[in-house]
N, C-alpha and C positions, 0 to 999 in steps of 0.2 A: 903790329906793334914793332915799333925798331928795337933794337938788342938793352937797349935800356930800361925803358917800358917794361921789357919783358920781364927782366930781371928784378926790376922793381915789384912788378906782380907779385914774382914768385917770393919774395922779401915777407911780401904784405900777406899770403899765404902763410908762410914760414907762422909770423906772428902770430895771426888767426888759431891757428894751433896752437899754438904754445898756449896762449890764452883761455884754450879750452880744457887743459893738466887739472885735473880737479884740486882745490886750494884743500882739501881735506888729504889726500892723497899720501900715504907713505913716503920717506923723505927716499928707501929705496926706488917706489913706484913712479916718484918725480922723477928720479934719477935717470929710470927705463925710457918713460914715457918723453922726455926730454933729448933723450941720446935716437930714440926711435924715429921723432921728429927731423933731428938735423942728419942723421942716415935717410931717410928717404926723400929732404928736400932736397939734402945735396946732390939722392944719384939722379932725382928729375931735371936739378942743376946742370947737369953734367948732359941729359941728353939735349936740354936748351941749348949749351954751348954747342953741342955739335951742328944743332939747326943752324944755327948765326955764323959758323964757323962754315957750313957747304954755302952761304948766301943766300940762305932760306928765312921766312919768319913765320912767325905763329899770330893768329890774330886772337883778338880777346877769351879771356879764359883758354889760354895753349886750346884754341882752337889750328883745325888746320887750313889754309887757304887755298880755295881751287887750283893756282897757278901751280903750287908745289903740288899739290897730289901725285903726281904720274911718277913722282922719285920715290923709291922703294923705301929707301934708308929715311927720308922725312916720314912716312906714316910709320915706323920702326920707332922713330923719337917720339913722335907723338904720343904714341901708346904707350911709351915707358912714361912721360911726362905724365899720363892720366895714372898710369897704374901705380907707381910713387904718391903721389896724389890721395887717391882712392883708401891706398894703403894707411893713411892718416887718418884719415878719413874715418874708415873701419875699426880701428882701433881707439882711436876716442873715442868715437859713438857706444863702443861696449862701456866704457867706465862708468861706473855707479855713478850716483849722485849721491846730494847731500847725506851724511847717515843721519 
């Protein structure tokens, strides 16, 4: 994916989350669940930037591509991108459902 793509993704990610705040949800717990989101997309944001920033890129789903592997600092980015990620992830999947 070139640096736009990417970023796009990660946009369309962002969304996806946010979408999944339970609409029952305390106005405090939207508040957490909301700020927890844009905290963990922004810091996967930020290792993206550093991939496109050494001239590296990520292929679909911030996968990594053979040619970049051998650089240290790309599988570094990667695993933060997944672990931001993951971290959304984890955390909406606990909240309740409908009462």
């Amino acid at each position: 994916m070139n640096k736009e793509q990417a970023f796009q993704a990660l946009e369309i990610r962002k969304t996806r989350f946010l979408s999944r705040i339970p609409a029952h949800a305390s106005k405090m717990r939207r508040r957490f669940l909301e700020g927890m989101v844009e905290d963990e997309v922004g810091a996967a944001g930020k290792h993206l930037q550093a991939v496109y920033e050494s001239r590296l890129e990520v292929g679909p789903d911030f996968t990594g591509l053979a040619e970049h592997l051998n650089n240290p600092k790309y599988t570094f980015w990667l695993e933060g991108i997944r672990r931001h990620l993951q971290e959304c992830e984890t955390i909406l999947a606990e909240q309740p459902g409908e009462p």
